[in-house]
N, C-alpha and C positions, 0 to 999 in steps of 0.2 A: 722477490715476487711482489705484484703489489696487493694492496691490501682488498680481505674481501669487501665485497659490494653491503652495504648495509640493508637486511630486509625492511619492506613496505612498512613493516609494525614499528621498526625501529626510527626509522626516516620521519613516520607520524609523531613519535614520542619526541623528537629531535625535536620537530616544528611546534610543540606543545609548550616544551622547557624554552625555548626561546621566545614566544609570545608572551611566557607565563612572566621571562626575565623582563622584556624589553616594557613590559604593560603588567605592572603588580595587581592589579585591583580586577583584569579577568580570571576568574573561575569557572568559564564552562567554553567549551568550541563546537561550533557549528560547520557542518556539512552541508553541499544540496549537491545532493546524489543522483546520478541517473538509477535506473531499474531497468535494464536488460533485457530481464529472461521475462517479465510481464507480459506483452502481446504473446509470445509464442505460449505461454500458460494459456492465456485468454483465450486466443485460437482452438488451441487444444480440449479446454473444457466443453467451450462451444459446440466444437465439433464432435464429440463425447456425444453430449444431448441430443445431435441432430441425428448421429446413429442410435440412439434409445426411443427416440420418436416411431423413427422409423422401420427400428425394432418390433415394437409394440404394436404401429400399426399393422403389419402385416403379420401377427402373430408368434411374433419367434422371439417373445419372452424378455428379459429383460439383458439389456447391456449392462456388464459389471464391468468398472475402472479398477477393482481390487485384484491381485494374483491370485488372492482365495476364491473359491466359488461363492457366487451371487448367494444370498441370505445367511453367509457365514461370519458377515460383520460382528464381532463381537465383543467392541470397544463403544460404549452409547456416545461419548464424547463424538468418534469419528462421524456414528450414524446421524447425529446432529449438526456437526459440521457438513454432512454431503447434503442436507434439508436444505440448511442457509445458504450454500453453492447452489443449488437448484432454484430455490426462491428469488435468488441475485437475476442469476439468468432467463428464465421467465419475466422477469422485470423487465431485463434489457432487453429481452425478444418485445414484448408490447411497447416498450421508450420509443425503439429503431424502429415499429410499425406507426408512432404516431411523429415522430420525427418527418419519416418519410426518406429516415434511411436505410441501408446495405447493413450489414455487418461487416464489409470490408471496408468503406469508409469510415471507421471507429479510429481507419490508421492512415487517417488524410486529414488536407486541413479542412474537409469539409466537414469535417467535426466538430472543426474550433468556431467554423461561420456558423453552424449551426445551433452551438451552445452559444456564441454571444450572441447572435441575433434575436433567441428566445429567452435568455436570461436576465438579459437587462443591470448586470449585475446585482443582483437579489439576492441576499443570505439564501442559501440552498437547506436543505432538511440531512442537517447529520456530518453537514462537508465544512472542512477547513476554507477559510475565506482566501479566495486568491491571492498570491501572494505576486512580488513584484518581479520579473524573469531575472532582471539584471543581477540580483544579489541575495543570498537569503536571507529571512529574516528572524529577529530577535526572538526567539525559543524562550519559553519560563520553563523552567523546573517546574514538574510537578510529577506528583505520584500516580503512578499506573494501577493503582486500586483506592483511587479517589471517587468519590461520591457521583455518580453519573447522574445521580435525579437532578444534583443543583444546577440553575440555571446559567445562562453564559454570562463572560465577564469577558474583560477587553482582554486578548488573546487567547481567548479560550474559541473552542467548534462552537459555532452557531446553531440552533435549531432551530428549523422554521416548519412552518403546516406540513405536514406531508399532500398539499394540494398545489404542489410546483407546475408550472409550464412544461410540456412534452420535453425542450431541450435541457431544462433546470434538473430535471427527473435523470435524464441520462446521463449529465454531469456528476451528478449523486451518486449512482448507479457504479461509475466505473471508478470513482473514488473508494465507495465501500468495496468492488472486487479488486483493487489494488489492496487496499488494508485487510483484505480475504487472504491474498495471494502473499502478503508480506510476516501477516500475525501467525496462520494458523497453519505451521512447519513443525516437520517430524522429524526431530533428531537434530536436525540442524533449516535453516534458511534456504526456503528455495531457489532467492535469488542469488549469484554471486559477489553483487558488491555489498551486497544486506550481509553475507556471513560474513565479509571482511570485516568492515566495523562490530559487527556483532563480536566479534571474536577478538576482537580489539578492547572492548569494555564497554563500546558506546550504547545508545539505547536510541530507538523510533521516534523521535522527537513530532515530527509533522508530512503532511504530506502535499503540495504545492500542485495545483492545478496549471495548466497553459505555459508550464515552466521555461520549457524548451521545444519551439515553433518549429525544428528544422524537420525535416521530410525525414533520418534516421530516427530524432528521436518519436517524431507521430510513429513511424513505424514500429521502436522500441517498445513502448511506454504511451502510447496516446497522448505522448507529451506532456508526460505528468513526472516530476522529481521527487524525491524527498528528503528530510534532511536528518542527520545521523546526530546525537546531541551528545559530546565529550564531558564527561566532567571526572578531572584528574584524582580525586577522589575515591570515586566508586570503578574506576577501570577495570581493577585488580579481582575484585569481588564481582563485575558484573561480566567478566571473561569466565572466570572460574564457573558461575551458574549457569554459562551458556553454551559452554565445551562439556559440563555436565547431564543438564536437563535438553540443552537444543528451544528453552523456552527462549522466545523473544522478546524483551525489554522493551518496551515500549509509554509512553507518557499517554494520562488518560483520554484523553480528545482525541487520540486514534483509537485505540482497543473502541472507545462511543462507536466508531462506525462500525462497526460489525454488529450492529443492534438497527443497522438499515437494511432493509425497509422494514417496518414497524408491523 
């Protein structure tokens, strides 16, 4: 018979040991990952909000996304995290009203003319600086409960004024609900390729703006990647914490963005 098919985790491992063989001196591997299930999140939350509006305005109380009944949240972490979801989206509802766009164009390239055209390429407030489509790039190690007040340094998230241009704000905006969408998971990763590397040992390393231009991934992702950061070391240790807790590993220039908007 012949023999079985090697799974994905093992296939990764395969391709590790042979880089690690063929090239002694790297110690870490970098990913740039698509994100999948993000627009249909986005859509979804979205659309959550626009029936609680509409709830509320015609008086028939409030919309719950929970299976429990409305005011029976009683996890505060949750109840703070659905504040910082709301503050996100409200953001993005007045970005797209000074933009001058749709909310379904968030999944067109009128998104992308629309952010370069107003951005001018400008460190953004809180967002990883563009990176280059063709290839990702060179990831530092560092720790995910590192110092947020220190200031940036070359590869590190930029912060800038929080008095960005209408399209710089949006760009920000949908970075911090992607690192919403990617960090703050229950049990496990709500995307599918995030569990995979998660569950692999890897951890959140970055997350790449305008990565992939094509019309699936605008549709996907808003066209935004990110990249998954290997290091043969901590695998073992950081699969075990994460088939445990479901907590996401991630390097501190991301977890920064979920302290957007200010």
């Amino acid at each position: 018979p012949a023999p079985p098919q090697p799974t994905r985790r093992e296939l990764l491992t395969r391709v590790v040991e042979r880089l690690r063989s063929d090239v002694p001196s790297l110690h870490s591997f970098v990913t740039l990952s698509p994100v999948p299930g993000f627009s249909k999140w986005l859509r979804s939350r979205w659309d959550l909000r626009q029936q609680s509006a509409r709830s509320a305005r015609f008086g028939q109380g409030e919309a719950c996304d929970s299976p429990r009944p409305c005011g029976q949240q009683d996890v505060q972490s949750e109840e703070s995290e659905r504040r910082q979801e709301q503050a996100l989206l409200n953001s993005l509802e007045s970005a797209l009203s000074n933009s001058a766009l749709a909310f379904d164009q968030l999944f067109s390239a009128s998104l992308l003319q629309a952010t370069v055209d107003g951005a001018n390429g400008d460190a953004l407030p809180g967002v990883l600086a563009p990176q280059p489509t063709h290839r990702p790039s060179t990831v530092r190690s560092t720790s995910a409960d590192a110092d947020p007040s220190q200031g940036p340094s070359s590869g590190k998230a930029s912060l800038a004024p929080a008095t960005a241009a209408p399209a710089a704000e949006l760009r920000s905006l949908l970075i911090a609900l992607l690192a919403h969408y990617l960090l703050l998971a229950r049990g496990r990763a709500r995307d599918p390729v995030a569990n995979f590397h998660l569950r692999n040992g890897a951890r959140l390393a970055r997350i790449h703006w305008a990565a992939n231009n094509t019309e699936y991934a605008l549709a996907q992702s808003t066209g935004m990647m990110v990249s998954y950061q290997y290091c043969p070391e901590e695998l073992a240790a950081n699969r075990a914490q994460y088939i445990a807790t479901g907590r996401v590993l991630a390097d501190a220039e991301v977890v920064r963005l979920l302290g957007f908007p200010q």
